[in-house]
C-alpha positions in Angstrom: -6.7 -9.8 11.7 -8.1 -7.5 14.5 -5.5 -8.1 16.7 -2.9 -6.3 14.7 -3.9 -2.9 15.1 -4.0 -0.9 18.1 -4.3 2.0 16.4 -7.3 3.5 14.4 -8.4 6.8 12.9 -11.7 7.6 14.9 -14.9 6.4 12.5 -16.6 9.6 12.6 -14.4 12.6 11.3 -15.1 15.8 11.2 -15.6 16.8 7.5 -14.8 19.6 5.8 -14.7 21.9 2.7 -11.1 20.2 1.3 -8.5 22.2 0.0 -9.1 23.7 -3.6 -8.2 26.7 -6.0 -10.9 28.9 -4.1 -10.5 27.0 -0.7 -8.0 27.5 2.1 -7.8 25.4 4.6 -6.2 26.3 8.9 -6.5 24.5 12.2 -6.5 26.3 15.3 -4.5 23.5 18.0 -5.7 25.4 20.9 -9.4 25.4 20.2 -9.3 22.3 18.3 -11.4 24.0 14.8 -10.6 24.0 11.8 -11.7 26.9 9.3 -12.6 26.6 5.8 -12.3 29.7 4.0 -13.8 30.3 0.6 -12.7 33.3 -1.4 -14.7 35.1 -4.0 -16.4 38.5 -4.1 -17.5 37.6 -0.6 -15.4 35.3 2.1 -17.4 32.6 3.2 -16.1 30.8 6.7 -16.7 27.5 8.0 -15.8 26.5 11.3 -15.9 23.1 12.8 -14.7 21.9 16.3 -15.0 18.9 18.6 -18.1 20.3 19.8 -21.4 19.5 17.3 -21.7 23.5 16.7 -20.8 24.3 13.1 -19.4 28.1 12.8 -20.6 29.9 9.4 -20.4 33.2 8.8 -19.2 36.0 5.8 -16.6 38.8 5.5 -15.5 41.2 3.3 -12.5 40.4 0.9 -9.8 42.1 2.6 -6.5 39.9 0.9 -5.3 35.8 1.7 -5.3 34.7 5.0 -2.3 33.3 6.7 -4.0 32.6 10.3 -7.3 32.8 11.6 -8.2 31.8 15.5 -10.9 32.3 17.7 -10.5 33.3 21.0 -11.6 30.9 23.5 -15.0 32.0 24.2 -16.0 32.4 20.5 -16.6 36.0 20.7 -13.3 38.0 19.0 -11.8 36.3 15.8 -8.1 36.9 15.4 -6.7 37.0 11.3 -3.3 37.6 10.2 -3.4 38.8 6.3 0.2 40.2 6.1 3.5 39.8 7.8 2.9 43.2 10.2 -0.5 43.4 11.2 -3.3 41.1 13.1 -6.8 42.1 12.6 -9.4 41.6 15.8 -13.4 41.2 15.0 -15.6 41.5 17.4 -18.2 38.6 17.3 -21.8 38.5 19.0 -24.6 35.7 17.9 -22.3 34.0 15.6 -21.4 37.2 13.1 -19.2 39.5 13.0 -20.5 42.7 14.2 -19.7 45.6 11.2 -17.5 47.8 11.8 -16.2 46.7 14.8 -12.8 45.6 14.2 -9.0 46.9 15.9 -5.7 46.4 14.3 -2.3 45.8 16.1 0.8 46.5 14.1 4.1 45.4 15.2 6.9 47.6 15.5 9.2 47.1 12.8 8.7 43.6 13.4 7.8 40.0 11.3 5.2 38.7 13.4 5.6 34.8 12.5 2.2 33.9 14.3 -0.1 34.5 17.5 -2.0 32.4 20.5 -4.7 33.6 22.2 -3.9 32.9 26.6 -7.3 33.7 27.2 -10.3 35.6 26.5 -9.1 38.8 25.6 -5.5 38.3 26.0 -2.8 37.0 22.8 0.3 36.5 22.4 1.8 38.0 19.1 5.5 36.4 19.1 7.7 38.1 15.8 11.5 37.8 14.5 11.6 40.3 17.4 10.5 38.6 21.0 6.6 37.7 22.6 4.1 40.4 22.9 1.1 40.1 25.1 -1.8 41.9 24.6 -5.1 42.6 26.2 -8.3 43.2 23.6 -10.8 45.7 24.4 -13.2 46.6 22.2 -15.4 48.4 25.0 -12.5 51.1 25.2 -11.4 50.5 20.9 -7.9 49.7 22.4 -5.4 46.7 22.5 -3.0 47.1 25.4 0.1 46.3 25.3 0.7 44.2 28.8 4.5 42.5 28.4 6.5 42.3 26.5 9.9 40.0 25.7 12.7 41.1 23.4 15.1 38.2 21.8 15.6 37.4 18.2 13.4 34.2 17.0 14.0 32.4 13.7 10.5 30.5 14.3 8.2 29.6 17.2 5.9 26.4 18.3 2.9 26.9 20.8 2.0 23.5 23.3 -1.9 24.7 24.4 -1.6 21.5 26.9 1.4 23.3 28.8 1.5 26.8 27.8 4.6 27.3 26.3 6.1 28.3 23.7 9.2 27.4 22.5 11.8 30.2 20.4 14.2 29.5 18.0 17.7 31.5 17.3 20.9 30.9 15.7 19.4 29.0 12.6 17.3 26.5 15.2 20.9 25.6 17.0 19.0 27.7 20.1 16.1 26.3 21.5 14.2 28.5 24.6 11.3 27.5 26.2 9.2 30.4 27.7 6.0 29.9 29.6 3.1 32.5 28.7 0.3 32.8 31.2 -2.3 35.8 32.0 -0.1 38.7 31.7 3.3 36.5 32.7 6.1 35.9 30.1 8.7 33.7 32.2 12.5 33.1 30.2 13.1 29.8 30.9 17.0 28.2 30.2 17.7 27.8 26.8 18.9 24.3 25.4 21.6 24.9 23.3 22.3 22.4 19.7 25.4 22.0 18.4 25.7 24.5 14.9 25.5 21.1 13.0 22.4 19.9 15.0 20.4 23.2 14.2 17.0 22.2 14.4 14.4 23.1 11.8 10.6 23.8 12.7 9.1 20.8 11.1 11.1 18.4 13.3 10.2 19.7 16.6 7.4 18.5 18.8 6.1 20.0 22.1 4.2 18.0 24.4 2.7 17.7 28.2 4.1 13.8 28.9 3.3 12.4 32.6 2.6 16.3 33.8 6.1 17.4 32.6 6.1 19.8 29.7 8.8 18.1 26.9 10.3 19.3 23.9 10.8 16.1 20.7 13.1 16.6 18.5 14.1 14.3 15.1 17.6 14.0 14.9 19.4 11.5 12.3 22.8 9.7 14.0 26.0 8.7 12.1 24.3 6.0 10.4 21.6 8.0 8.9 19.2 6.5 10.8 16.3 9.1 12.7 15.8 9.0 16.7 13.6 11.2 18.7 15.6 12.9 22.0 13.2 13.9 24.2 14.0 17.2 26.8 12.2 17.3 29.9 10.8 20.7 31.5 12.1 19.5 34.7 15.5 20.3 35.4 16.4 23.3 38.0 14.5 26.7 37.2 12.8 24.0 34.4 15.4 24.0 32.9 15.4 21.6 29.2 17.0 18.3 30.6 18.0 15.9 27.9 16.1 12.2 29.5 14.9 9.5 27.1 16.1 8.6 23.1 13.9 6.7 21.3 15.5 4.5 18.6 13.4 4.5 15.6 15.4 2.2 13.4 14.2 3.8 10.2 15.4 6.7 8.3 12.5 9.2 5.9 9.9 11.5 7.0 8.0 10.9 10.9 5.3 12.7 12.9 4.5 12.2 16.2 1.2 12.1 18.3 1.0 11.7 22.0 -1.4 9.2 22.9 -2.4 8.6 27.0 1.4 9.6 27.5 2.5 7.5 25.1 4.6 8.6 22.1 3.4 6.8 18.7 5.9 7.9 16.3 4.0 7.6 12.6 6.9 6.1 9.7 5.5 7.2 6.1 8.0 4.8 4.3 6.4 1.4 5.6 3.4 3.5 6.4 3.8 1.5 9.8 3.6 3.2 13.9 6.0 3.1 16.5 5.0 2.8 20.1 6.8 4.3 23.1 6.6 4.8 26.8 9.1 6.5 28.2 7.9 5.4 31.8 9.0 2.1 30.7 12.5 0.8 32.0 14.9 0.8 29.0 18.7 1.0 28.5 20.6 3.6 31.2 23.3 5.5 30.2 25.1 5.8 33.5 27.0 8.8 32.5 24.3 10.8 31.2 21.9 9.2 33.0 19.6 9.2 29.6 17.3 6.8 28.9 17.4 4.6 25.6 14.0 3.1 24.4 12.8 0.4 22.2 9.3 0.4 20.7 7.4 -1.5 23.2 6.0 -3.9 19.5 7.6 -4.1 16.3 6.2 -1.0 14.2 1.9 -1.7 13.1 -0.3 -0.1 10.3 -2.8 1.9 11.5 -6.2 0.1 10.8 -7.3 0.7 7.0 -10.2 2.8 6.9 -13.1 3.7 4.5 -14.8 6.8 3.6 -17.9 7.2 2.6 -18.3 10.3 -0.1 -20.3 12.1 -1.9 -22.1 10.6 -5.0 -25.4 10.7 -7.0 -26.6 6.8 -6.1 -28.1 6.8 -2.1 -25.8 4.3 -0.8 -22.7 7.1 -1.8 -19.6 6.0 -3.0 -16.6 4.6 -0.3 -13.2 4.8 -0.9 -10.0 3.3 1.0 -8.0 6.4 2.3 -4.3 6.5 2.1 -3.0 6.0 5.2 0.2 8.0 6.2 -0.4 10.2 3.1 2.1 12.9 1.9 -0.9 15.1 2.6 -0.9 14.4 6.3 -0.2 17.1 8.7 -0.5 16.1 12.6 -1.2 18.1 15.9 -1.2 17.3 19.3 -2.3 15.0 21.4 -3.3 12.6 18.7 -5.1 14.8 15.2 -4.6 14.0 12.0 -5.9 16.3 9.3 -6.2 15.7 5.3 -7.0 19.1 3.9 -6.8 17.6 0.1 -9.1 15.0 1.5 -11.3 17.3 4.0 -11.1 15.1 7.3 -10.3 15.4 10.6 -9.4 12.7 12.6 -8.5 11.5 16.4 -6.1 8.5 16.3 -7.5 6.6 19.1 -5.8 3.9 20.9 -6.8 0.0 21.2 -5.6 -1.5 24.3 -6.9 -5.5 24.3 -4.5 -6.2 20.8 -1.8 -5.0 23.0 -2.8 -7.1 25.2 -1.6 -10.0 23.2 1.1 -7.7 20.9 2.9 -7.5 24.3 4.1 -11.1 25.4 6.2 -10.1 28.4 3.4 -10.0 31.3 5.2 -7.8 33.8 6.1 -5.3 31.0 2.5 -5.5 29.7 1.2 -5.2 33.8 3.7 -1.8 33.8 2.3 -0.4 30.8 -1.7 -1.2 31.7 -1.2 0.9 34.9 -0.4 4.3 33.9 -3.0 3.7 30.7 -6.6 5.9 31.6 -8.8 3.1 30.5 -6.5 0.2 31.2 -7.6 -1.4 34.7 -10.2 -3.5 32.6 -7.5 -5.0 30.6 -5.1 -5.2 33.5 -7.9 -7.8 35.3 -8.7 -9.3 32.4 -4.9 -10.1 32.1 -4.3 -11.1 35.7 -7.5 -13.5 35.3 -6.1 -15.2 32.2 -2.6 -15.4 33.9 -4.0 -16.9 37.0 -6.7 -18.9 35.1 -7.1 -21.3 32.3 -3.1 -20.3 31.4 -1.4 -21.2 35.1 1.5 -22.6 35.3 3.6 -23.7 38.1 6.6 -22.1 36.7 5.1 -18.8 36.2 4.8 -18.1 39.9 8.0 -15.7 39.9 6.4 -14.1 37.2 3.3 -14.0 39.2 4.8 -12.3 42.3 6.3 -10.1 40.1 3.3 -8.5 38.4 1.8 -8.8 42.4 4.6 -6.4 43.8 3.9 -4.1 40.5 0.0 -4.1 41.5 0.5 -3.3 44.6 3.6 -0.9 44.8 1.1 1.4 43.3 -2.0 0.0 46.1 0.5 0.9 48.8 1.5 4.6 47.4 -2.3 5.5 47.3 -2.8 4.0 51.0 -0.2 6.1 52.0 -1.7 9.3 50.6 -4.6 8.6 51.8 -3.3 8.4 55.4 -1.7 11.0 54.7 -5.0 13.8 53.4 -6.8 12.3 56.7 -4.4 13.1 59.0 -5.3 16.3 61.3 -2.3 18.8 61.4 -1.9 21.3 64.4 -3.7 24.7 63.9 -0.5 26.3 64.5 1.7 24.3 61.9 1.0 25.2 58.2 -1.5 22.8 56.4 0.3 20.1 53.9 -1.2 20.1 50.6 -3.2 17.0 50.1 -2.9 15.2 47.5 -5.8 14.8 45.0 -4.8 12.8 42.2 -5.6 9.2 42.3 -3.4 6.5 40.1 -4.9 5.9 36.7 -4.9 2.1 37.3 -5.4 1.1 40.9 -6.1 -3.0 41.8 -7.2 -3.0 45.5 -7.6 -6.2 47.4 -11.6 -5.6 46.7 -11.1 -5.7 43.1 -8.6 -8.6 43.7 -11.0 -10.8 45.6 -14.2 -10.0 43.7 -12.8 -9.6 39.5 -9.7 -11.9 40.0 -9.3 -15.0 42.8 -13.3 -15.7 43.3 -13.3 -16.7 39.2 -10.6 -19.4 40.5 -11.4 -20.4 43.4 -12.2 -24.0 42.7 -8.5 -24.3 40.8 -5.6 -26.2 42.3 -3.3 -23.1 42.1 -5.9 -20.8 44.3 -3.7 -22.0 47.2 -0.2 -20.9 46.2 -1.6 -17.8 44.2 -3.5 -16.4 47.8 -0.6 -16.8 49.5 2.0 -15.5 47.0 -0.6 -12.4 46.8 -0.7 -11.9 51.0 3.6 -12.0 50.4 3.4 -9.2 48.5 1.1 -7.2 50.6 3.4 -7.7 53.5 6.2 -7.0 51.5 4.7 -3.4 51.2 3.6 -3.1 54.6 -0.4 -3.8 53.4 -2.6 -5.8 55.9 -5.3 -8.2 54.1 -8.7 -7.1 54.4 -11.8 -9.2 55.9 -13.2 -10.8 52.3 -9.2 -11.5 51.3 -8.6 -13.2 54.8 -11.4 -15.1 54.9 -10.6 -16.4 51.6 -6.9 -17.1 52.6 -8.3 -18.6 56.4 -10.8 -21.0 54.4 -7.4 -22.2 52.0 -5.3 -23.0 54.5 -7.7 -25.4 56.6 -8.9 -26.9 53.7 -5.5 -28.1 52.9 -4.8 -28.9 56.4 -2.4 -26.2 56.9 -3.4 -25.0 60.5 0.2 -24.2 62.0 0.8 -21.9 58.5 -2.6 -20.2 59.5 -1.5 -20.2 63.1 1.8 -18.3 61.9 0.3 -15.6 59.8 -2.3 -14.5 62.4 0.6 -14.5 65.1 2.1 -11.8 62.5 -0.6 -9.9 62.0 -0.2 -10.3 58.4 -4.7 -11.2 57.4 -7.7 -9.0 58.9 -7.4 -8.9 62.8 -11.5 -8.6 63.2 -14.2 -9.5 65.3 -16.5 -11.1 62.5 -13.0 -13.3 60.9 -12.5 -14.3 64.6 -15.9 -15.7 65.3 -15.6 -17.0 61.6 -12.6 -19.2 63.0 -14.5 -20.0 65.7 -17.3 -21.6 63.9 -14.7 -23.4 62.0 -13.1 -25.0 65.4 -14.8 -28.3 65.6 -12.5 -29.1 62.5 -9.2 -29.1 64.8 -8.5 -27.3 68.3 -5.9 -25.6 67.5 -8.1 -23.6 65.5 -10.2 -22.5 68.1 -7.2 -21.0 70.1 -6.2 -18.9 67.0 -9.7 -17.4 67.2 -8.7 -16.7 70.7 -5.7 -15.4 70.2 -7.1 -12.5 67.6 -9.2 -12.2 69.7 -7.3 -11.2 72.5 -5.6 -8.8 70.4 -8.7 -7.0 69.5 -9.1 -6.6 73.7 -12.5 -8.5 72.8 -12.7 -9.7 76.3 -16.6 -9.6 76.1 -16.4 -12.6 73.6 -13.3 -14.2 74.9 -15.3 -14.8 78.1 -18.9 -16.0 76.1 -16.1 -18.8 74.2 -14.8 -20.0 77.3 -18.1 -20.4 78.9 -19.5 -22.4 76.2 -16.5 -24.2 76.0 -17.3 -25.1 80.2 -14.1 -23.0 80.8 -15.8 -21.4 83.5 -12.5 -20.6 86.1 -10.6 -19.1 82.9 -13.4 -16.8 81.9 -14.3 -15.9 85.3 -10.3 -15.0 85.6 -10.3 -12.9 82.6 -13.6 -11.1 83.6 -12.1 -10.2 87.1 -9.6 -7.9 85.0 -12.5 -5.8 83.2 -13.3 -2.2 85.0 -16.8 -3.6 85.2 -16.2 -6.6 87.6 -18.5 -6.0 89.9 -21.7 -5.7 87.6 -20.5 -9.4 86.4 -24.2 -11.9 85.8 -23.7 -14.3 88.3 -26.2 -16.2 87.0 -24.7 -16.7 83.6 -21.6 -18.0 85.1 -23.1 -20.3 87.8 -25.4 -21.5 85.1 -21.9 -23.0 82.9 -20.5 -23.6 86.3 -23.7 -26.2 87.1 -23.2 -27.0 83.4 -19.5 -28.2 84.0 -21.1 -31.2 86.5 -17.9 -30.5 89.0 -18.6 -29.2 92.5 -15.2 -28.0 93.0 -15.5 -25.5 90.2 -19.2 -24.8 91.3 -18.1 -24.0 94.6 -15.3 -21.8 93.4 -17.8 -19.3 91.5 -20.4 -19.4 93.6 -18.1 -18.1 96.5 -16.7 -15.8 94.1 -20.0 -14.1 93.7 -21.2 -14.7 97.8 -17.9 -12.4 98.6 -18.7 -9.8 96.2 -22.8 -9.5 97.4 -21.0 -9.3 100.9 -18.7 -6.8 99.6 -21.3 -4.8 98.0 -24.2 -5.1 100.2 -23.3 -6.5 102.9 -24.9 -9.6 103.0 -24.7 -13.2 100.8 -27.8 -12.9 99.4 -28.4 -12.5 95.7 -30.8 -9.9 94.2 -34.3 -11.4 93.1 -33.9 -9.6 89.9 -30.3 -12.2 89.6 -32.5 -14.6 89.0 -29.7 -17.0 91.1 -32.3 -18.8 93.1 -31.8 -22.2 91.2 -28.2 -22.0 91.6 -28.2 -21.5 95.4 -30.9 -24.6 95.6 -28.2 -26.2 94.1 -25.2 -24.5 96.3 -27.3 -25.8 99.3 -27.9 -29.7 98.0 -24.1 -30.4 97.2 -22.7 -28.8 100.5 -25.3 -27.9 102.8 -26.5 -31.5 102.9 -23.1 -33.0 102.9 -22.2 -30.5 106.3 -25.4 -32.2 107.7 -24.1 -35.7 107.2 
């Protein structure tokens, strides 16, 4: 079945020349490539990458090599033949260029390995300390440009973080040092117990959530293996024991890191573990470390097939051994067969988590801090709010709501925060660039998630359970969302709920929702007032006064209009018009005085302006109460 696995080896690897009598076999971590090296009279390189580009080029026979490495821009090639001396070659085109080729030679020292920091800089790192160095083949020289003296049993490199971490004391002495352009920094050592010495095989480095972290396998008293992880982010970075992952086996492990998570690979039931440490788990309140669970019970990775070589045109395709003795793992997520010739990514399946992980909310925590995970996080929400509703999942509902939109609310708040102006004279705050890897606005929430269940029963209790957990986090509904909500709530007759939520301010306060509620106001008065009254918050006096007019409200809105700077520009004739309109004399009278004393007051006399167009209304004026004086 599909759904079991969520992890697969990627369907295209990158072959290579496997491992034979004549044929040696290294991967470069930093630059992703892996070398095939033929001996013989002549020896023949192959080198293949991520990129298409295949590398292939001769040298002299000069001995076995124990590391080759490009540098990052493809032009030197760094080899280590022997235990005291790395060998430079200057590359142009592709080839080697003859004869141009420098030597360092450590100083009485076991140089264990070397990583290029950039271009022309490497770090040689021996029994002795780190060495940086600066190649330059213009000037035949390497420079020596730092250098760090402590005793190291054996070394690991993390390219993603730029450290390296140095073993002493047997492995019992674990320090992290960060290596940058022409920068060693000593960073606090962790320190093992002698009988928890730690050997190079079981050590993983790792960048996890932007924190650099050190994985180590460590058996407990009942044999069985867990994985303690060390953050990088203790004072001065300081190694900070944080999370334990229980494994629940005993045997061989490797470990890839996955989108943050940590997939522990099991060769005895040839099974995978899955862990996030931003998950809750179980909190040691002394230590304050973390205790995790795989998220599922451990899954096979999905079998796969290779097709080889063979003398028919449809080839031959075998079954490969998964979690084979002959698999050696890098980071983030490579696997590499050298007796087979493969290179793989391990790439991770996120819909059969979907339904390997029952608990929604847990499954709604882990979907937002996965890269390609909002998909699947909408097309959970629809199912949960959908087809699979139930009235007693509405706890769980809010729930996953207040998850959504803790992380909504963060990203308003940075965004408020990058467009606010500082003072030239304070110093500017850095502004924050990074976005959340999974964030569910009310856009998405309207468009992807309640308009595909609109016409349910639930859509009700699920708006307003969703406007409760935006006001929980301070997080006003927007126009689309409110009108949604406004449309609800009259439909089921609940005008006083609607009444109470715009009275808090809690849906879009807008001019467009208001005259939305106003078209709506024939269905019951009171609705009309709310219009009104968001309205009036808005200071939309303008269409305050065009309401009451058309609603023959003609001594309210010629109230309001007196408190407006522009009083005295007022169109008499639109109000005398409602006023005639209204079929009462008394309020007749009352505007048309209102607008004799200001023509007085303005020019003097009670006569309106041709261009007023009032000539009607005083017709009229003169009819009721002209004629009446006469009788």
């Amino acid at each position: 079945m599909d759904l079991l696995y969520y992890l697969e080896l990627c369907a295209n690897p990158i072959r290579f020349d496997p491992v034979s009598h004549l044929t040696n076999v290294f991967f470069d971590d930093s630059n992703k490539q892996v070398f095939a090296v033929r001996s013989g009279g002549a020896t023949g390189i192959v080198v293949k990458g991520p990129a298409d580009a295949v590398h292939t080029f001769c040298m002299d026979d000069r001995g076995p090599i124990r590391s080759i490495k490009f540098s990052p821009d493809m032009k030197i090639l760094a080899i280590q033949r022997t235990d005291v001396c790395v060998e430079f070659i200057n590359f142009a085109n592709g080839s080697p260029i003859p004869n141009e080729m420098l030597q360092f030679r450590g100083k009485s020292a076991q140089i264990f390995g070397f990583v290029w920091i950039s271009t022309k800089e490497v770090a040689m790192i021996s029994n002795a300390g780190v060495e940086l160095c600066q190649i330059h083949f213009d000037r035949r020289q390497i420079k020596s440009v730092k250098s760090m003296n402590t005793t190291v049993n054996w070394f690991a490199w993390c390219p993603h973080g730029n450290f390296a971490l140095l073993a002493s004391g047997g492995g019992s002495v674990l320090m992290p040092v960060l290596v940058k352009q022409g920068i060693i920094t000593k960073l606090p050592r962790l320190e093992l117990s002698s009988d928890r010495s730690v050997p190079e095989r079981d050590c993983t480095l790792a960048v996890i959530y932007g924190t650099p972290a050190i994985l180590i396998l460590q058996p407990t008293s009942s044999r069985l293996v867990e994985v303690v992880i060390y953050m990088l982010n203790g004072p001065g970075l300081s190694p900070r024991k944080c999370h334990v992952l229980r494994l629940g086996h005993s045997g061989r492990f490797a470990i890839n890191i996955i989108d943050d998570l940590v997939i522990v690979h099991h060769q005895a039931t040839a099974t995978s573990l899955l862990f996030d440490v931003a998950q809750p788990g179980e909190l040691d309140p002394i230590s304050k470390v973390i205790y995790h669970h795989s998220i599922i019970p451990g899954k096979p990775l999905r079998p796969f097939s290779l097709k080889m070589p063979s003398i028919s045109l449809e080839g031959e395709t075998v079954n490969c051994t998964l979690y084979s003795p002959d698999w050696v793992l890098f980071q983030p997520n490579i696997v590499i067969d050298a007796k087979l010739g493969c290179f793989w990514y391990v790439e991770l399946k996120l819909e059969p988590l979907c339904t390997l992980i029952t608990n929604r909310v847990a499954l709604v925590e882990f979907l937002l801090q996965r890269t390609e995970g909002k998909s699947h996080l909408l097309a959970v929400l629809r199912e949960l709010l959908g087809e699979n509703y139930r009235g007693t999942l509405l706890p769980i509902i809010a729930n996953v709501f207040d998850k959504i939109n803790s992380v909504y609310k963060t990203w308003i708040d940075v965004e408020l925060q990058n467009q606010t102006a500082t003072p030239s004279s304070a110093k500017p705050v850095p502004k924050s660039t990074v976005a959340p890897r999974v964030l569910v606005d009310q856009a998405d929430m309207h468009s992807q998630v309640l308009s595909s269940i609109a016409d349910t029963e639930q859509i009700g209790k699920i708006l307003m359970l969703y406007l409760q957990s935006l006001t929980i986090h301070g997080i006003a509904a927007q126009h689309d969302l409110s009108k949604m909500i406004v449309c609800e709530l009259i439909n089921g007759n609940l005008v006083a709920t609607l009444q109470q939520i715009v009275a808090h301010s809690l849906i879009s306060e807008s001019k467009p929702l208001a005259c939305f509620l106003l078209s709506l106001s024939k269905i019951h008065p009171t609705i009309g007032q709310i219009a009104l009254d968001m309205l009036a918050k808005l200071n939309a006096n303008e269409i305050i006064i065009e309401v009451l007019l058309g609603q023959g409200k003609v001594i309210d809105a010629l109230r309001l209009a007196k408190t407006l700077p522009d009083v005295d520009v007022l169109p008499a004739r639109k109000f005398l018009e409602a006023a005639m309109k209204t079929g009462d004399s008394g309020i007749f009278h009352s505007v048309y005085m209102h607008f004799v004393q200001r023509n007085i007051r303005l020019r003097g006399g009670p006569e309106f302006t041709r261009g007023e167009l009032c000539g009607e209304y005083v017709q009229h004026y003169l009819k009721l109460f002209c004629t009446k004086s006469s009788n």
